[in-house]
N, C-alpha and C positions, 0 to 999 in steps of 0.2 A: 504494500500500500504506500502511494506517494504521500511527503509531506501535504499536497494540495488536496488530498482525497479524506488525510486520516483526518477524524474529527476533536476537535477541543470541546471537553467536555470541564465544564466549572458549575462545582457543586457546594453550598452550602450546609451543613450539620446534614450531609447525606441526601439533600436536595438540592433540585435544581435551581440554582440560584439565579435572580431578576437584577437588570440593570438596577434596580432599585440598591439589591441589596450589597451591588460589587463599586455604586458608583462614592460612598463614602473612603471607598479604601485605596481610588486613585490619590487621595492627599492625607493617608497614614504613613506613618511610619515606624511606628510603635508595634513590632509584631514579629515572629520568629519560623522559620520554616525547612523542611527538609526536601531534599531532592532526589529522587531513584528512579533505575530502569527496570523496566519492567519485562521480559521476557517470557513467553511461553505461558503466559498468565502468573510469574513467579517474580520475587524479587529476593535479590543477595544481601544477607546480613539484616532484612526486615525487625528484628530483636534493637538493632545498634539504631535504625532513625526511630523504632519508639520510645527508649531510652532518652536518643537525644529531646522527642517533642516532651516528653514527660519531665527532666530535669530543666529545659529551656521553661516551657510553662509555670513552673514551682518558681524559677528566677524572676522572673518576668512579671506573672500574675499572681502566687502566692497558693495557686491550685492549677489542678491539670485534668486533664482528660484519661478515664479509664484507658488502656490497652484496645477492653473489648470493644471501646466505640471508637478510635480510631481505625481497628481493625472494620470493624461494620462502614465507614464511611469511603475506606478504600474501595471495600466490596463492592461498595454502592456504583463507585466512580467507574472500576473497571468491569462490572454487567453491562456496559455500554461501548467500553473500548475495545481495540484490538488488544492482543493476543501478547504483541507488544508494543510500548506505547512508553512514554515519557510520562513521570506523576510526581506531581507537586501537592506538599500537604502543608497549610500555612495556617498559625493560630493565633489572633488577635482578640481584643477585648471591643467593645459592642460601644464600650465610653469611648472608644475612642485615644488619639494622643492629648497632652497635656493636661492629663488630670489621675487623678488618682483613684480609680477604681478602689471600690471594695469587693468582696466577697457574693454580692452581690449580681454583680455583670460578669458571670461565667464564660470565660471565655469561647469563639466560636470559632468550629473550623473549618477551612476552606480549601477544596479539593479538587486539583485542574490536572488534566491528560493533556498530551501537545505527541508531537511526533516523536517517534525513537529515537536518540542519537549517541551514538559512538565516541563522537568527539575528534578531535584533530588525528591525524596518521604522526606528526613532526618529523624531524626533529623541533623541536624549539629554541630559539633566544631569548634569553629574559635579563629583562633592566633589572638594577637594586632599586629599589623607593625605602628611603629612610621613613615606616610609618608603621603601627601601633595600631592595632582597631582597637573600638573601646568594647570592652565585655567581649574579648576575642572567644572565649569556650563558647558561645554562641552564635546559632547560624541565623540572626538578623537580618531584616529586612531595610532600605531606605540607606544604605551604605555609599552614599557619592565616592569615596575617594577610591574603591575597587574600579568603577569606569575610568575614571580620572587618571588614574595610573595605567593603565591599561594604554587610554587615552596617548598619553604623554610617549611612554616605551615604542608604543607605533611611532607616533611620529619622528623617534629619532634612532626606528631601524629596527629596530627587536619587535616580537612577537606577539610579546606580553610581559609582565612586572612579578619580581618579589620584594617581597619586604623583610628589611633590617630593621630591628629594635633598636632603642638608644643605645645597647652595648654592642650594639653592629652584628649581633647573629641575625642569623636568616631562620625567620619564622613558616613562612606560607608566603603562596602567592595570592593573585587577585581573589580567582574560584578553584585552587588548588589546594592538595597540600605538596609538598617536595619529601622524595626519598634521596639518599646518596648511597655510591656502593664504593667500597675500599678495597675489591676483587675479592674480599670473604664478607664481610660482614653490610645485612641491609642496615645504613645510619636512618634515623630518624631525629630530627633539630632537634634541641632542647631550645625552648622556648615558650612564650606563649600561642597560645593558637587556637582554632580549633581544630579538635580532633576530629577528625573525618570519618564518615562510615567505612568508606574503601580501603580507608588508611588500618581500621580495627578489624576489619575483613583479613586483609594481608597481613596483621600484627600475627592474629591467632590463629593461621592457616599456616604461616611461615613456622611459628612455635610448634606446629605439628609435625609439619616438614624436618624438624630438627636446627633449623637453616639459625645461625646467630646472626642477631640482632641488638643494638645497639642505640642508646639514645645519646647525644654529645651534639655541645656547642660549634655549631659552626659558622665562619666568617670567612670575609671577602678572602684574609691571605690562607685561608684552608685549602680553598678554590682549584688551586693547581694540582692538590696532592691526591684528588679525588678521580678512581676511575670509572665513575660513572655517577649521572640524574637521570631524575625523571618526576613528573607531575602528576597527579594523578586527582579523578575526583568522583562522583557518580558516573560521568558519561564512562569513563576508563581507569584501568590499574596501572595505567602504566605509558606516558606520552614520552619519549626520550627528548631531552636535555642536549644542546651541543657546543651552548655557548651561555655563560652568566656576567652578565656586565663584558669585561675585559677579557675573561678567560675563556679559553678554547676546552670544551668538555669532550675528554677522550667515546667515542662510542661504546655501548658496553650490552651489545644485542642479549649475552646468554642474561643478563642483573634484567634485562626488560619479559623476555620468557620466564624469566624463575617467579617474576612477581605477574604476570598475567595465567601462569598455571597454578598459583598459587591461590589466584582470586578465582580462578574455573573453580578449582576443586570446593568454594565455599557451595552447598546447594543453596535453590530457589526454594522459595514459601510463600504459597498463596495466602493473603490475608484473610 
């Protein structure tokens, strides 16, 4: 099914949601959201984006949504899609931004299919951007400076952007997270971030694998000694890396197989 064919389906608390009810939330910004693909009517790691809506929600709004009704809402969305299909499940409060919900305004959630995607083939370039999201362990909505950066890195050659904290390691990118490989061991930044479903997908399929793994600060002058990246995020396990800033990143095919057979071997689960 082509992108022009497959249908976008946006659901409300497991209904079909009205301009009415979608056109407040074109000026929120206040609200949190997960992103998976959806295969064969299955999705990888479905346990790691309900954790994430469950603990995001508790941060955010002080309550959260059962399991079982996020599962029921998925259900909902994909009795309608294809088979595979892209799914967006996003949780905001009903008050709205700048105010301070109680207990009261439960929050509501919002459930959107769009076409399959894979994601880039790369290799990739990616800029540094000196920048810090705020409440990084959260997958938030209403983020300008991920465009922005994005933004900027095109225009001056590169692909796409990561980001440096004030002690100058490299956290994440825009909609990334970054792996590194030292020819044994997958590195994972120490940093803030958020943790990725793909990224906890590959954590505990790799720990199965036996494969070591390693979490270490890393910065601009690391750069050289590293033989292999890669970006990864919903769409893929695995985008190769070939250049960061200044530095030429050695290619490193088997580090990019080890982690996309590592992410097959996670199974699907229908919600």
């Amino acid at each position: 099914m082509s992108a022009a064919t497959h249908p976008y389906i946006t659901q409300r608390n497991a209904q079909s949601a009205s301009a009415a009810d979608l056109a407040p939330l074109a000026f929120a910004g206040y609200a949190h959201f997960t992103a998976m693909q959806v295969r064969d009517g299955g999705i990888r790691g479905l346990d790691l984006h309900l954790e994430r809506l469950r603990n995001a929600s508790q941060r955010l709004f002080g309550q959260s949504h059962a399991d079982e009704e996020i599962h029921a809402a998925l259900r909902a969305a994909l009795e309608q899609a294809p088979a595979d299909t892209s799914l967006m499940a996003t949780v905001y409060s009903p008050a709205g931004e700048f105010t301070v919900a109680g207990p009261e305004h439960w929050p509501e959630l919002l459930v959107r299919t769009a076409p399959p995607s894979d994601g880039p083939q790369g290799p990739l370039s990616l800029a540094i951007a000196g920048h810090e999201r705020v409440l990084p362990e959260i997958k938030h909505v209403g983020e300008v400076a991920k465009t922005w950066y994005l933004r900027e890195a095109v225009a001056a050659g590169f692909d796409d952007a990561i980001f440096a904290d004030q002690r100058g390691r490299l956290s994440e990118a825009t909609i990334w997270n970054l792996a590194f490989w030292d020819g044994e061991s997958v590195i994972w930044p120490r940093a803030k971030m958020l943790a990725g479903t793909t990224q906890g997908i590959l954590q505990r399929q790799l720990a199965a694998l036996g494969v070591r793994q390693a979490v270490l600060s890393i910065d601009r002058q690391d750069l050289p000694r590293l033989a292999g990246a890669v970006v990864m995020n919903s769409w893929t396990p695995a985008v190769p890396v070939n250049r960061i800033a200044e530095v030429e990143i050695p290619p490193a095919p088997a580090f990019v197989e080890l982690l996309r057979s590592a992410f097959e071997a996670e199974p699907r689960v229908r919600p």
